[in-house]
MIBA-332238 format. One record per residue (C-alpha): residue number from 1; residue in one letter; chain; x, y, z negated. Coordinates in Angstrom, 2 decimals, always signed. Each point is the difference from the previous one (the first is absolute). Layout:
BEGIN
<seq: NUM; type: a; mol: A; u: X; v: Y; w: Z>
...
END
This chain:
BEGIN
<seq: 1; type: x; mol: A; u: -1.08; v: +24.52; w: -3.49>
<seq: 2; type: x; mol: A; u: -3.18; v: -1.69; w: -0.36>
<seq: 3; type: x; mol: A; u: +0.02; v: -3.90; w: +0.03>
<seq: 4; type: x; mol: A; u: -1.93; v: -0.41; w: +3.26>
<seq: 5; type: x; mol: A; u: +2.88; v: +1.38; w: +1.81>
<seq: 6; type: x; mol: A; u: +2.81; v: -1.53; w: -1.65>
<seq: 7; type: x; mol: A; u: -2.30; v: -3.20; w: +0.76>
<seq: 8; type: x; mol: A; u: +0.37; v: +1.39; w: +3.70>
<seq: 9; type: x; mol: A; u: +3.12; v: +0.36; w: +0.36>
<seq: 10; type: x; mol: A; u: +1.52; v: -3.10; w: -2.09>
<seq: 11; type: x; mol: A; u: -2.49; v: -2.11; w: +2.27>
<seq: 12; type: x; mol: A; u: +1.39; v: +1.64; w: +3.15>
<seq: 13; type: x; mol: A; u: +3.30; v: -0.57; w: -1.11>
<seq: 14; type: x; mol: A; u: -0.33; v: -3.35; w: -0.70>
<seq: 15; type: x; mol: A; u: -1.69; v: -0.61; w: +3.61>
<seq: 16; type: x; mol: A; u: +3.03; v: +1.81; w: +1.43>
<seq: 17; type: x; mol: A; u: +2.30; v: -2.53; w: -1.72>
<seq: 18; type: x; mol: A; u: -1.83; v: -2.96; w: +0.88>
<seq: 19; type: x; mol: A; u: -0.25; v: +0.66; w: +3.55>
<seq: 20; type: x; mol: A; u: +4.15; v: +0.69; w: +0.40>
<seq: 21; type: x; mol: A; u: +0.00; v: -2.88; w: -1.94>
<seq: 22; type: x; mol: A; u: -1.40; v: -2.32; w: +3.02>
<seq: 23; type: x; mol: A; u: +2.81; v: +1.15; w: +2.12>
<seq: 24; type: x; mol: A; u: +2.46; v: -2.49; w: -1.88>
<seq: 25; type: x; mol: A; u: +1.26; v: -2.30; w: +2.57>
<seq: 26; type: x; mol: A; u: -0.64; v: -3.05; w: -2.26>
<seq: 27; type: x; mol: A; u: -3.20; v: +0.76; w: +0.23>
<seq: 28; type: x; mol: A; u: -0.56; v: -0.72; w: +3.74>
<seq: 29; type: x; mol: A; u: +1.68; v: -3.18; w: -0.67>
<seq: 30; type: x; mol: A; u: -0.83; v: -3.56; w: -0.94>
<seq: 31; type: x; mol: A; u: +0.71; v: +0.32; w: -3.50>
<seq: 32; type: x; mol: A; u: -2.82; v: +3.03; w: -0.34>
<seq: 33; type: x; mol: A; u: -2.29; v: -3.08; w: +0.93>
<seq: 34; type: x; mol: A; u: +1.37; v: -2.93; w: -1.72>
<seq: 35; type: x; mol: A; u: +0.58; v: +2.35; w: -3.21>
<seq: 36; type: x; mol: A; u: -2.08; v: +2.30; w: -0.48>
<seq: 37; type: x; mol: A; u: -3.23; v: -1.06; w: +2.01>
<seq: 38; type: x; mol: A; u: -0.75; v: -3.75; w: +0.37>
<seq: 39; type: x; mol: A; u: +0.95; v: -0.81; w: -3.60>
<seq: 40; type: x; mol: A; u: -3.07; v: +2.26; w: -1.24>
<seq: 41; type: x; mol: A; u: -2.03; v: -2.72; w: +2.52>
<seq: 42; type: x; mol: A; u: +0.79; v: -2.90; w: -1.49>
<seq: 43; type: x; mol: A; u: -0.20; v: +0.92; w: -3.90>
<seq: 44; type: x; mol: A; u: -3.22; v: -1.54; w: -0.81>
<seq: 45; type: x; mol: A; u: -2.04; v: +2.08; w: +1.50>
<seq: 46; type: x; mol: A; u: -3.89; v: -0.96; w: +0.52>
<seq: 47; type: x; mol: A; u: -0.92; v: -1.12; w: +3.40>
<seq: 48; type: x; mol: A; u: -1.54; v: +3.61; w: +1.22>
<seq: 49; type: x; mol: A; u: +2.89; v: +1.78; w: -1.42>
<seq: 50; type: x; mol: A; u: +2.66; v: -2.18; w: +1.78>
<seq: 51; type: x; mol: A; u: -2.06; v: +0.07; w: +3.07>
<seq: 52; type: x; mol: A; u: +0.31; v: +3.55; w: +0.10>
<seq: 53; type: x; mol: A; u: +3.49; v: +0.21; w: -1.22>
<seq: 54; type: x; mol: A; u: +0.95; v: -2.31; w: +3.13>
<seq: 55; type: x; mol: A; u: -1.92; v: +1.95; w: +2.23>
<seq: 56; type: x; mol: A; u: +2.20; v: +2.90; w: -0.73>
<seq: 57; type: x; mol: A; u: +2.74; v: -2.07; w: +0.34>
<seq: 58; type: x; mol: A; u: -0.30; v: -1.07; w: +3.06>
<seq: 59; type: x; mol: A; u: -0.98; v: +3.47; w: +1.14>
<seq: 60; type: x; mol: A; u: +3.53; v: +1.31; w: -1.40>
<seq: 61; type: x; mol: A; u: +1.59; v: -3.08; w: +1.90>
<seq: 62; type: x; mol: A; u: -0.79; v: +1.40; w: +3.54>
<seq: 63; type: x; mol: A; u: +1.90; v: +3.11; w: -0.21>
<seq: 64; type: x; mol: A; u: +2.11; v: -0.07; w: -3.09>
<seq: 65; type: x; mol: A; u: +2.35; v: +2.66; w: +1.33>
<seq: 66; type: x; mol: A; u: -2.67; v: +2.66; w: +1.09>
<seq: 67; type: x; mol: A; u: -2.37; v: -0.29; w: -3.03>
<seq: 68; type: x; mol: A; u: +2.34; v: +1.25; w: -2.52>
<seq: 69; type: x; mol: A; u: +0.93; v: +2.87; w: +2.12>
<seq: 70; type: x; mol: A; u: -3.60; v: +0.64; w: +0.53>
<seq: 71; type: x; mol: A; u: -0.90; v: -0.09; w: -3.47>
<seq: 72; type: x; mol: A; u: +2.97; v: +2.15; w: -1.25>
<seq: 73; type: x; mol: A; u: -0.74; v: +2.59; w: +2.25>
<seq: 74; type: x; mol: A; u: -3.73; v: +0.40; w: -0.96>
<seq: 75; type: x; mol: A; u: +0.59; v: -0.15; w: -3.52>
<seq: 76; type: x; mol: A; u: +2.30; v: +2.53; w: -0.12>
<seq: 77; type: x; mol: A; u: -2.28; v: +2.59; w: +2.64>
<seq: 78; type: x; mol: A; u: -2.44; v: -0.89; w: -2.53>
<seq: 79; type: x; mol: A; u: +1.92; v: +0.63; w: -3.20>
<seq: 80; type: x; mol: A; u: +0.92; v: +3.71; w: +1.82>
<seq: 81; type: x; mol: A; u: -3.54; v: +0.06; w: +0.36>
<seq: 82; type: x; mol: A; u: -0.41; v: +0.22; w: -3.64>
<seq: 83; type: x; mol: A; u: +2.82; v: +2.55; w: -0.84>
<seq: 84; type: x; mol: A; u: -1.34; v: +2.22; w: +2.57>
<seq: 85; type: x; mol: A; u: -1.93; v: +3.29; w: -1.22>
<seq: 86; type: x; mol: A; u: -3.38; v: -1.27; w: -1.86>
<seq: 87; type: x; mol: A; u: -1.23; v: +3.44; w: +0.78>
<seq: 88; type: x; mol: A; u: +0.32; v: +0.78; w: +3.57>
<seq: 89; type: x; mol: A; u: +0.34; v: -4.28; w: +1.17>
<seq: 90; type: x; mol: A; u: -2.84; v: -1.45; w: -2.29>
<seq: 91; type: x; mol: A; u: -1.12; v: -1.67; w: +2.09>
<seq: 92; type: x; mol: A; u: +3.32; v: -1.61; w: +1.72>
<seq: 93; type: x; mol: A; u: +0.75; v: -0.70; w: -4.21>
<seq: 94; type: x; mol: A; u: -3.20; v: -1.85; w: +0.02>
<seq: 95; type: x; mol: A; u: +0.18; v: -2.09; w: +3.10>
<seq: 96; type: x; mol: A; u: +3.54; v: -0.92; w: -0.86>
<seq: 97; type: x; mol: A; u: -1.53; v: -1.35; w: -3.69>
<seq: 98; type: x; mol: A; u: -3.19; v: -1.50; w: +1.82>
<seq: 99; type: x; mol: A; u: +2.66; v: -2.09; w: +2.65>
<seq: 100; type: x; mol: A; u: +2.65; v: -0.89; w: -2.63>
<seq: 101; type: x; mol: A; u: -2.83; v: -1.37; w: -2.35>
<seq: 102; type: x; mol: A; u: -1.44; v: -2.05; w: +2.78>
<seq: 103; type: x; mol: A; u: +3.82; v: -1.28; w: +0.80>
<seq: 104; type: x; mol: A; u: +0.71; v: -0.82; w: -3.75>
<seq: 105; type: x; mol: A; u: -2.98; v: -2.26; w: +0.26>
<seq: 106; type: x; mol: A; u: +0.73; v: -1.70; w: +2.61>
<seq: 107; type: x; mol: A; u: +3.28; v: -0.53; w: -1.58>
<seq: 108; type: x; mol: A; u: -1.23; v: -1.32; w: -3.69>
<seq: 109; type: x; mol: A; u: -2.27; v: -2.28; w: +1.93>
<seq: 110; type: x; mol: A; u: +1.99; v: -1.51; w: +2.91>
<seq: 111; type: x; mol: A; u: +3.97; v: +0.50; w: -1.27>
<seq: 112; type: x; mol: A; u: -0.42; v: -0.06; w: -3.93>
<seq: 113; type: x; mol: A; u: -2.94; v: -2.51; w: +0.12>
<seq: 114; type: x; mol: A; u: -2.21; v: +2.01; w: -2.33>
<seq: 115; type: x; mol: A; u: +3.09; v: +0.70; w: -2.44>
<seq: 116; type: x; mol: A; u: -0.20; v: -3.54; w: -0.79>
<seq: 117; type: x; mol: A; u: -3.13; v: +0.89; w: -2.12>
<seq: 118; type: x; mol: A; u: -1.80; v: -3.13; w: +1.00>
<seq: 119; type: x; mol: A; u: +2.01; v: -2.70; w: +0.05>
<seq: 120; type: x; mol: A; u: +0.87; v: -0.82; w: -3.64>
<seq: 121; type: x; mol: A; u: +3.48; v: +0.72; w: -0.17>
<seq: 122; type: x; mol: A; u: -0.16; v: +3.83; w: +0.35>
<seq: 123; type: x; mol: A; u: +2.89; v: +1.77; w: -2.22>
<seq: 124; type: x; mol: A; u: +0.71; v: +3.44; w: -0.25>
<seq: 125; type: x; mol: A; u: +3.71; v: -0.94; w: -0.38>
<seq: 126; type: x; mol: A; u: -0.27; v: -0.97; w: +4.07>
<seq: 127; type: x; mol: A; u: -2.02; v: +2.46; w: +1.10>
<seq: 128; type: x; mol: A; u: -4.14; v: -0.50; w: -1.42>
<seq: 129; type: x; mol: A; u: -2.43; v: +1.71; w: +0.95>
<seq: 130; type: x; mol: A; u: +2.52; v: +1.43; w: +3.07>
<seq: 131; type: x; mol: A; u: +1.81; v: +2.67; w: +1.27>
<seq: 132; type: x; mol: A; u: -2.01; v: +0.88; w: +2.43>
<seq: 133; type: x; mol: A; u: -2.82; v: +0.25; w: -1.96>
<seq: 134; type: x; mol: A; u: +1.59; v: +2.19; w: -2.64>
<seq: 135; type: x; mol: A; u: +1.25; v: +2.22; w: +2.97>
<seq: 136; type: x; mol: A; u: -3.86; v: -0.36; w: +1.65>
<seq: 137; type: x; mol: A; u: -1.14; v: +1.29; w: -3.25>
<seq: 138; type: x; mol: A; u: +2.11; v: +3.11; w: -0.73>
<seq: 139; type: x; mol: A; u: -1.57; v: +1.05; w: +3.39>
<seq: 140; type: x; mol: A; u: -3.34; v: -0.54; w: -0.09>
<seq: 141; type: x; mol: A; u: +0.09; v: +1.95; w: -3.12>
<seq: 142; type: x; mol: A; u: +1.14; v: +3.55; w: +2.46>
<seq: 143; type: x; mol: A; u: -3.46; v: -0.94; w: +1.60>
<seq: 144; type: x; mol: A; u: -2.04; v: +0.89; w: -2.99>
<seq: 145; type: x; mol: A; u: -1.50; v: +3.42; w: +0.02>
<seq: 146; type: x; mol: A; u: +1.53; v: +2.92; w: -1.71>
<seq: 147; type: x; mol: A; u: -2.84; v: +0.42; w: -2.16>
<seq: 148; type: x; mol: A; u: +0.90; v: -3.25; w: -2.30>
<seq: 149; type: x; mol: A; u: +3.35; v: +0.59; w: -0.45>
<seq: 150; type: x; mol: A; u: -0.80; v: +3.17; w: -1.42>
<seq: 151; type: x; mol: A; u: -2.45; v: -1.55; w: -2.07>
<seq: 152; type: x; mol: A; u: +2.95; v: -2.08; w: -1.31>
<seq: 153; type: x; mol: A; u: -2.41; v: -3.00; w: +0.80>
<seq: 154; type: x; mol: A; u: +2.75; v: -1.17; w: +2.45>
<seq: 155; type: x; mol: A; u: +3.45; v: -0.42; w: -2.16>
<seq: 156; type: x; mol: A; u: -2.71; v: -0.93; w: -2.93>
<seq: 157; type: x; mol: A; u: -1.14; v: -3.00; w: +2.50>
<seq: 158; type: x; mol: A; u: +3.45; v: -1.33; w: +1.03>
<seq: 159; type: x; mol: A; u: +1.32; v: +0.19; w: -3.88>
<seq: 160; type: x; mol: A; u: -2.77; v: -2.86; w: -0.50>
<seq: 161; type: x; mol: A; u: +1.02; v: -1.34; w: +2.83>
<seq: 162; type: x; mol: A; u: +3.51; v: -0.39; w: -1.02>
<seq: 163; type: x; mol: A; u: -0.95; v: -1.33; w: -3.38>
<seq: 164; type: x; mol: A; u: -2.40; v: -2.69; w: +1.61>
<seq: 165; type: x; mol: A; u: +2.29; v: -1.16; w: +2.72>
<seq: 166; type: x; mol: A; u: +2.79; v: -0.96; w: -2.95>
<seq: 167; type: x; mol: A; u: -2.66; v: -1.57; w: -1.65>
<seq: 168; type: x; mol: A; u: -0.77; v: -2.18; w: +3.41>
<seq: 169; type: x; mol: A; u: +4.01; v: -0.62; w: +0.36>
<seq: 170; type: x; mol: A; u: -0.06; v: -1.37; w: -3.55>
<seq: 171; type: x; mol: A; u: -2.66; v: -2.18; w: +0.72>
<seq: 172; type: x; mol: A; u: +1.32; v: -1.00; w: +3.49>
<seq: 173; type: x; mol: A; u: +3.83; v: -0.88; w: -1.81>
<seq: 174; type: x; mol: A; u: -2.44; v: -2.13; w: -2.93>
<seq: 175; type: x; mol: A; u: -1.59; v: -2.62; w: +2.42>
<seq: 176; type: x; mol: A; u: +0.88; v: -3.46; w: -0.80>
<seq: 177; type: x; mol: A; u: -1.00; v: -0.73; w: +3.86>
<seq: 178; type: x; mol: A; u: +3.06; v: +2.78; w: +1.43>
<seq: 179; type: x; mol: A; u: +3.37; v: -2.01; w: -1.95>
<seq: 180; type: x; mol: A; u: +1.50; v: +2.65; w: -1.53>
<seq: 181; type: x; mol: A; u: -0.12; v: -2.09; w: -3.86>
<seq: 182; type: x; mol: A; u: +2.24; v: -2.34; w: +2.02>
<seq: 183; type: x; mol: A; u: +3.47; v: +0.53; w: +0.62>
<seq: 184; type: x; mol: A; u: +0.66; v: -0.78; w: +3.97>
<seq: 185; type: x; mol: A; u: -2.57; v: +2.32; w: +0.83>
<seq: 186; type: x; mol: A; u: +0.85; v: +3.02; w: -2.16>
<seq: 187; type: x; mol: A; u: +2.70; v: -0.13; w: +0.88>
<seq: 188; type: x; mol: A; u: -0.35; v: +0.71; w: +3.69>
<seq: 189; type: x; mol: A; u: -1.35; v: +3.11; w: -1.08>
<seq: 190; type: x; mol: A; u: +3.14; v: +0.93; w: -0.26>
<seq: 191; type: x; mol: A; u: +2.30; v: -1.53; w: +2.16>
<seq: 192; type: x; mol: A; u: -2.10; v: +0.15; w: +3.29>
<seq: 193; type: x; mol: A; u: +1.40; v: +3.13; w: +1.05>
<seq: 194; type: x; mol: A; u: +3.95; v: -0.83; w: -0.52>
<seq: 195; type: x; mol: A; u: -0.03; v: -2.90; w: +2.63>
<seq: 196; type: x; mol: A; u: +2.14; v: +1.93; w: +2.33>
<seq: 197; type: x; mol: A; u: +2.43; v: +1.09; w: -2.81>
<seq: 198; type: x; mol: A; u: -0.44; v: +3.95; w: +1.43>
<seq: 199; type: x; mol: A; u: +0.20; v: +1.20; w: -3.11>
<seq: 200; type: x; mol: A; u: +3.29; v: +1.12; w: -2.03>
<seq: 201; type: x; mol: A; u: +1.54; v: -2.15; w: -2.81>
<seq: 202; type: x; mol: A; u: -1.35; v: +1.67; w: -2.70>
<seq: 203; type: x; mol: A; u: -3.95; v: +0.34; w: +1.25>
<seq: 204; type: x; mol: A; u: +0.54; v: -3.55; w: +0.62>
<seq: 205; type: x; mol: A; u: +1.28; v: -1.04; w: -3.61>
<seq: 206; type: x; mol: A; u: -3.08; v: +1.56; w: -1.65>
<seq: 207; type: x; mol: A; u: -2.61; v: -1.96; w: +2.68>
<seq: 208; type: x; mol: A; u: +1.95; v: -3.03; w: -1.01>
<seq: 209; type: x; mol: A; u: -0.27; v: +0.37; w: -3.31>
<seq: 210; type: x; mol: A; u: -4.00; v: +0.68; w: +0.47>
<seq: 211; type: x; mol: A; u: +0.15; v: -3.37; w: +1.50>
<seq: 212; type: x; mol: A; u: +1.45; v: -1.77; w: -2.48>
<seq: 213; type: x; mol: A; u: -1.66; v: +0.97; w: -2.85>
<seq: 214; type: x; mol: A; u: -3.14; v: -0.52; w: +1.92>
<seq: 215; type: x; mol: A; u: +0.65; v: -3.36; w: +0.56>
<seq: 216; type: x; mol: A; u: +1.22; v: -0.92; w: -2.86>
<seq: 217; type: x; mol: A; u: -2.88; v: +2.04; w: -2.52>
<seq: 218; type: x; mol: A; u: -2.93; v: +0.37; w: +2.40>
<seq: 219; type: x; mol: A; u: -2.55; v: -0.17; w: -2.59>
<seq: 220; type: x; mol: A; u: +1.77; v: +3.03; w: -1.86>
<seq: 221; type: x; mol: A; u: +0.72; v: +1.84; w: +3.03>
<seq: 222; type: x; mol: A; u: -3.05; v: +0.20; w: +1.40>
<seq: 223; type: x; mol: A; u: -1.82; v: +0.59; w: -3.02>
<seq: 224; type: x; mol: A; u: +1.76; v: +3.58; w: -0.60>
<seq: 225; type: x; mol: A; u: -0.74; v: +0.71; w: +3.82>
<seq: 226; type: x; mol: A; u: -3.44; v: -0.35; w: -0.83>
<seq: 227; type: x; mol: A; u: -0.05; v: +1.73; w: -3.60>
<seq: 228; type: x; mol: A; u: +2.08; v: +2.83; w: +1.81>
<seq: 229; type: x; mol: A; u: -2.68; v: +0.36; w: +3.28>
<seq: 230; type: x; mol: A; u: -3.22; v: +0.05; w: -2.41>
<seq: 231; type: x; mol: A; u: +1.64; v: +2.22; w: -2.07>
<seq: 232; type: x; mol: A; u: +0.59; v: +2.57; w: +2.34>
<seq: 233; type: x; mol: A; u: -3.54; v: -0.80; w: +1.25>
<seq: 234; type: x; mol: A; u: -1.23; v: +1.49; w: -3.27>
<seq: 235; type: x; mol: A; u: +2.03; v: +2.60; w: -0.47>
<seq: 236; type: x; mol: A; u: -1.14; v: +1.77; w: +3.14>
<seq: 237; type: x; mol: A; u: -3.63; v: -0.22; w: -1.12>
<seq: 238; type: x; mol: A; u: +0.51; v: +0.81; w: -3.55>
<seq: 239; type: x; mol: A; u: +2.03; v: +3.17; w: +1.08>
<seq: 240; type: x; mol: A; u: +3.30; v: -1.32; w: -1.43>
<seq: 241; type: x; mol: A; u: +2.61; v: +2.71; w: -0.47>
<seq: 242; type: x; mol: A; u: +2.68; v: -2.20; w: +1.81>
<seq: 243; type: x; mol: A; u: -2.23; v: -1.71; w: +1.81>
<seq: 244; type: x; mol: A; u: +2.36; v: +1.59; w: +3.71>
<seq: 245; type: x; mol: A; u: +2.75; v: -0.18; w: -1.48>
<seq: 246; type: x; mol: A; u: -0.33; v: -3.70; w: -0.90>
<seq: 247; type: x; mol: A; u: -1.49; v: -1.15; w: +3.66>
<seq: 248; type: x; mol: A; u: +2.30; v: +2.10; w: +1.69>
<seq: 249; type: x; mol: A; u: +2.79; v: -1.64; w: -1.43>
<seq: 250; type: x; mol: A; u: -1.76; v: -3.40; w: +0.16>
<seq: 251; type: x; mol: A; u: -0.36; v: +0.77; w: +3.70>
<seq: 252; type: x; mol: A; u: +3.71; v: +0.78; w: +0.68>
<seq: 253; type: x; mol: A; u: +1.09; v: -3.63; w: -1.68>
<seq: 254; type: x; mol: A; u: -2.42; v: -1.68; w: +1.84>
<seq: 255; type: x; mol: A; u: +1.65; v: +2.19; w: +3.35>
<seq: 256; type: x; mol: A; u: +3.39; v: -0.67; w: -1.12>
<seq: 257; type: x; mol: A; u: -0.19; v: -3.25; w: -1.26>
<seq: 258; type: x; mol: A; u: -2.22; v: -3.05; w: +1.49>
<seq: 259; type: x; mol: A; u: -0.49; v: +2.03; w: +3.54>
<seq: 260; type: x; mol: A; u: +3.82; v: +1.42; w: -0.15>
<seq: 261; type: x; mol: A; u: -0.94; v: +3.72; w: +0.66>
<seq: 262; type: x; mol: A; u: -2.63; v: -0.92; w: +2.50>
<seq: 263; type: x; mol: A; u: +2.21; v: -2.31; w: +2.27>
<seq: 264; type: x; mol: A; u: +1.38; v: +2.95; w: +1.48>
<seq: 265; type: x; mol: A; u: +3.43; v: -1.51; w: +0.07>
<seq: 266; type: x; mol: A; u: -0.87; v: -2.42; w: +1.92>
<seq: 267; type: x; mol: A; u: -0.90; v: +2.31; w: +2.97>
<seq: 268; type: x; mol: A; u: -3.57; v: -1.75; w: +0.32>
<seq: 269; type: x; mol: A; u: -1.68; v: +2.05; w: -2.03>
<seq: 270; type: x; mol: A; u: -3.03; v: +1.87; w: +2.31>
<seq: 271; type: x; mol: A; u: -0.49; v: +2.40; w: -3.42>
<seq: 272; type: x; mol: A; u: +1.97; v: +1.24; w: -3.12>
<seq: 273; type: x; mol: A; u: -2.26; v: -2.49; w: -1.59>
<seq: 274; type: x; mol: A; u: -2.82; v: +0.88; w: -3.16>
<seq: 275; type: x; mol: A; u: +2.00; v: +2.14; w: -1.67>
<seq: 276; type: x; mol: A; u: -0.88; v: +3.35; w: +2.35>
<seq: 277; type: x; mol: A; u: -3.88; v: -0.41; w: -0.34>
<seq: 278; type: x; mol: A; u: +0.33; v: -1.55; w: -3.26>
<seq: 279; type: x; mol: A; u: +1.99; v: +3.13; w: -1.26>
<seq: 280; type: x; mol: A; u: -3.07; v: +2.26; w: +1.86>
<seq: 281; type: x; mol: A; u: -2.29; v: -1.46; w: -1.91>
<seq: 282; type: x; mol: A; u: +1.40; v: +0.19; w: -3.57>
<seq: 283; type: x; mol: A; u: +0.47; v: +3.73; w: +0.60>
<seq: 284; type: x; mol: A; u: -3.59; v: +0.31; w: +0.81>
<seq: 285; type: x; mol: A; u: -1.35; v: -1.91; w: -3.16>
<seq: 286; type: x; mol: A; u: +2.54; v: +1.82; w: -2.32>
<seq: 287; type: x; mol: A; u: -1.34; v: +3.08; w: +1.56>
<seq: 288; type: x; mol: A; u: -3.40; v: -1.14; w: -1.50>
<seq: 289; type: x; mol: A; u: +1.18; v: -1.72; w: -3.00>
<seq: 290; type: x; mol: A; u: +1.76; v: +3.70; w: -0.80>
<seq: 291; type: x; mol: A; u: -3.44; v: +2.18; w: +1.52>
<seq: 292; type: x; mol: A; u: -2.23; v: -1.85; w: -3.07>
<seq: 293; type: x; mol: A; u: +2.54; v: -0.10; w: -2.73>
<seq: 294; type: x; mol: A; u: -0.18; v: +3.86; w: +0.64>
<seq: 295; type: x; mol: A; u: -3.17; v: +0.94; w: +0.16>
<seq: 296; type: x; mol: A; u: -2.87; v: -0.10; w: -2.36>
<seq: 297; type: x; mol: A; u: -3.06; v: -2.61; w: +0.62>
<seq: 298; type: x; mol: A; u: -2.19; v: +2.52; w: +1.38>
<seq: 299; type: x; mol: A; u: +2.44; v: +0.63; w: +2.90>
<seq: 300; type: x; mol: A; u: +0.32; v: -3.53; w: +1.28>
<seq: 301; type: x; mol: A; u: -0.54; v: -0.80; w: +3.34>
<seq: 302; type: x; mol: A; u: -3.77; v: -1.39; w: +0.23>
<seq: 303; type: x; mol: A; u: +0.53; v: -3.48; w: +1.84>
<seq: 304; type: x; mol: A; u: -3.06; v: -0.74; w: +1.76>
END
């Protein structure tokens, strides 16, 4: 099956989930708010940013029990939209893409406050640079005409990508400006998640022990989660042989461990989390990684 429509359908699926996902009662309740929402607000954000975080806010405030509903139900029409047959519904595939793209947007921008790019303290541990924009981006990519993904220019594109956004994590986790050398706040990276105490004994013990040792050897800590992001950051773009394999299981401690398999057991969780669309996009630049370790220099893909 070519990777375009695996793309398809993973994305679809993943749309379908996240939509049933907004029928959790919690999530028309005050802790949906108080949890999930406002804390994004209020975490150093620059002034535009938490201006437009509030707006949204305040826009989820005046009908807390209708918008998830509302929002479930399009993104799962919209996911179908995807799965349904590229062939004779093109064009129902491509406005479900164009109006879930436009929705992840307005997501990343006014409920994940830019992924938390911009205000210093961005880690991918909690989330950087967003779920919504990692879901956003997985669909824009159906958008792209056929044309380049024959080329190979496509899955050639997003293995850069990939390399280049661990690269920008590592960097992110480095700044002396977000905390992380410092005990207290590395250690939230791990422990914000378990404040409910949703999560069995056993998930709990190894977040707890995250905790400890990063309070206790921040300095250490957070120098192998850097070594470890820019590491995988080269890999991808010097064509690493294990280069998925290592980010995919990279990806599934980070899922597992400081965000406690997405928050799902906490029954706030409007998505599965990164791992879906991080998963997506591994495949794609393995696919890649795989296409040139095959063929000879003269049968590249010419990147314009």
């Amino acid at each position: 099956m070519p990777w375009r429509e695996r793309l398809r359908i993973g994305t679809g699926a993943l749309w379908i989930i996240s939509g049933l996902l907004m029928f959790q009662p919690l999530i028309r309740s005050p802790l949906f708010f108080t949890d999930v929402l406002a804390p994004v607000a209020e975490a150093w954000q620059p002034f535009v940013i938490r201006s437009l975080l509030r707006t949204g806010d305040r826009l989820w405030l005046t009908a807390p029990h209708l918008w998830p509903l509302l929002i479930g139900v399009g993104e799962v029409l919209s996911g179908i939209g995807l799965l349904w047959h590229p062939t004779k519904w093109g064009w129902l595939t491509r406005l479900s893409a164009w109006i879930l793209v436009l929705w992840s947007i307005v997501v990343w921008v006014m409920g994940e406050g830019f992924g938390s790019l911009f205000n210093g303290t961005g880690s991918v541990l909690d989330g950087t640079p967003g779920n919504a924009l990692l879901y956003g981006i997985c669909t824009a990519l159906l958008l792209i005409p056929i044309d380049f993904w024959d080329s190979g220019q496509v899955a050639h594109r997003v293995r850069q990508a990939v390399g280049w956004i661990w690269i920008m994590m590592a960097g992110l986790q480095a700044l002396p400006g977000a905390g992380f050398w410092h005990g207290s706040r590395l250690a939230e990276l791990f422990g914000l998640v378990t404040m409910n105490g949703a999560e069995p004994a056993w998930l709990q013990q190894w977040i707890n022990e995250g905790v400890m040792w990063s309070f206790h050897d921040p300095a250490l800590v957070n120098l192998l989660l850097v070594i470890i992001m820019l590491g995988l950051g080269v890999a991808w773009l010097v064509n690493w042989r294990y280069a998925p394999l290592a980010t995919t299981l990279w990806v599934l401690w980070i899922w597992m461990i400081p965000q406690a398999f997405g928050a799902l057991m906490t029954h706030l969780a409007p998505t599965v989390g990164m791992i879906g669309p991080w998963l997506l996009l591994i495949g794609l630049a393995r696919h890649d990684r795989k296409s040139l370790r095959q063929s000879s220099p003269a049968a590249k893909p010419t990147i314009a």
